[in-house]
C-alpha positions as CSV (number, residue, x, y, z in Angstrom):
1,X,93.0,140.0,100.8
2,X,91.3,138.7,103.7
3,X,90.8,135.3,101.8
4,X,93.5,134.7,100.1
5,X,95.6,135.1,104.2
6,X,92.7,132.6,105.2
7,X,93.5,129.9,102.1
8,X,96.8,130.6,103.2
9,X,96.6,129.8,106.5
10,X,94.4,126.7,105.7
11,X,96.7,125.1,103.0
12,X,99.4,125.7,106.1
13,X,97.7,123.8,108.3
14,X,96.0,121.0,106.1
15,X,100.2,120.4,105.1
16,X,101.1,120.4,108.4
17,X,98.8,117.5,109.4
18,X,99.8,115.1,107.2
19,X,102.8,112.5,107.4
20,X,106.3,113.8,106.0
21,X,107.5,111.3,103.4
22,X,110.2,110.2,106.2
23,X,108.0,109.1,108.6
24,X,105.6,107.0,106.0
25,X,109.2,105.6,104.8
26,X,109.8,104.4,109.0
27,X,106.3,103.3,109.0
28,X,106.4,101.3,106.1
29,X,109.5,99.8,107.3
30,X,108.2,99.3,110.5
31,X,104.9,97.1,108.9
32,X,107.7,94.9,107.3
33,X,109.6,94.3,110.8
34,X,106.2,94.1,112.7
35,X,103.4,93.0,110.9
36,X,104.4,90.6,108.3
37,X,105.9,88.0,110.5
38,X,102.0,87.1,111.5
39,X,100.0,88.8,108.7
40,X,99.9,88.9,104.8
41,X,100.0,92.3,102.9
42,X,96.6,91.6,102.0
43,X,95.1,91.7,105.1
44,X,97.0,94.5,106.3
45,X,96.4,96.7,103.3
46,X,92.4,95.6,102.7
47,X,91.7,97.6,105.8
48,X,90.2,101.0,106.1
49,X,90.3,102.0,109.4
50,X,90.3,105.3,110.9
51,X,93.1,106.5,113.0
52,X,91.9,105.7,116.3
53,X,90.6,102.2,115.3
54,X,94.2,101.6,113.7
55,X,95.7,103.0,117.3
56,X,93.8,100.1,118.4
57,X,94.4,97.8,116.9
58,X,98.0,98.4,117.1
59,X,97.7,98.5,121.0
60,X,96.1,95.0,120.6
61,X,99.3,93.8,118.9
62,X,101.2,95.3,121.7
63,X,99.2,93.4,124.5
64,X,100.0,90.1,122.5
65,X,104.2,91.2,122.6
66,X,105.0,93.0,119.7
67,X,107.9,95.2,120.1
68,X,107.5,98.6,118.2
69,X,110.6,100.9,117.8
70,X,108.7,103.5,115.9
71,X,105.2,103.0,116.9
72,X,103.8,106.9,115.7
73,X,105.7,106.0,112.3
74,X,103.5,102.7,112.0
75,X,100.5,105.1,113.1
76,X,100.8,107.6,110.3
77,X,101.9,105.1,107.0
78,X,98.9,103.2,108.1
79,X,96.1,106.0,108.5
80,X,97.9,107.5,105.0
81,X,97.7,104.4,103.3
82,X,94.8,103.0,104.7
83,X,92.9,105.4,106.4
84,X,88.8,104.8,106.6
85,X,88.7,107.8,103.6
86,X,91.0,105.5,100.9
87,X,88.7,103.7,98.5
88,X,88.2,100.2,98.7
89,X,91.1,97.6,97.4
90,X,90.0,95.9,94.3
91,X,88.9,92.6,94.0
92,X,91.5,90.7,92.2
93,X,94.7,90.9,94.9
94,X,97.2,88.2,96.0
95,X,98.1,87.4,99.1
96,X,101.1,89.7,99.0
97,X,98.9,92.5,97.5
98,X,99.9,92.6,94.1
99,X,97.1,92.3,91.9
100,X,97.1,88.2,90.4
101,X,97.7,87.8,87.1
């Protein structure tokens, strides 16, 4: 019984830390606003960084005059997408990161 209230409890809180598909939607949006005007998809989405190094790096962009309006949102489709524990992109991807044909 004990367990099963401890898996319970875990599976709670594992939900809890991850990004609600609302916020990844903002995020996402937010790349396209932010990011794109200066970088390609492929170089955004051939990263695996880890949440604090993306935090960075986004507090770089900052310093140089971006203009977030939903910075956190950025944060957490980033780390979800492209977190340090995804696997590697494939060789093979365009500049827009589609795969070429």
């Amino acid at each position: 019984m004990i367990a099963k209230l401890l898996c319970a409890a875990w599976v709670a809180a594992v939900l809890g830390l991850a990004a609600d598909q609302a916020t990844l939607d903002r995020g996402q949006k937010e790349e396209r606003t932010v990011c794109l005007p200066c970088h390609s998809l492929r170089l955004i989405h051939s990263q695996r960084l880890s949440r604090a190094t993306w935090s960075k790096e986004l507090d770089k962009m900052g310093g140089w005059g971006i203009k977030y309006t939903d910075r956190e949102a950025l944060l957490e489709f980033l780390v979800a997408n492209y977190g340090d524990d995804k696997p590697a992109v494939p060789d093979g991807m365009s500049l827009d990161g589609t795969k070429k044909k």
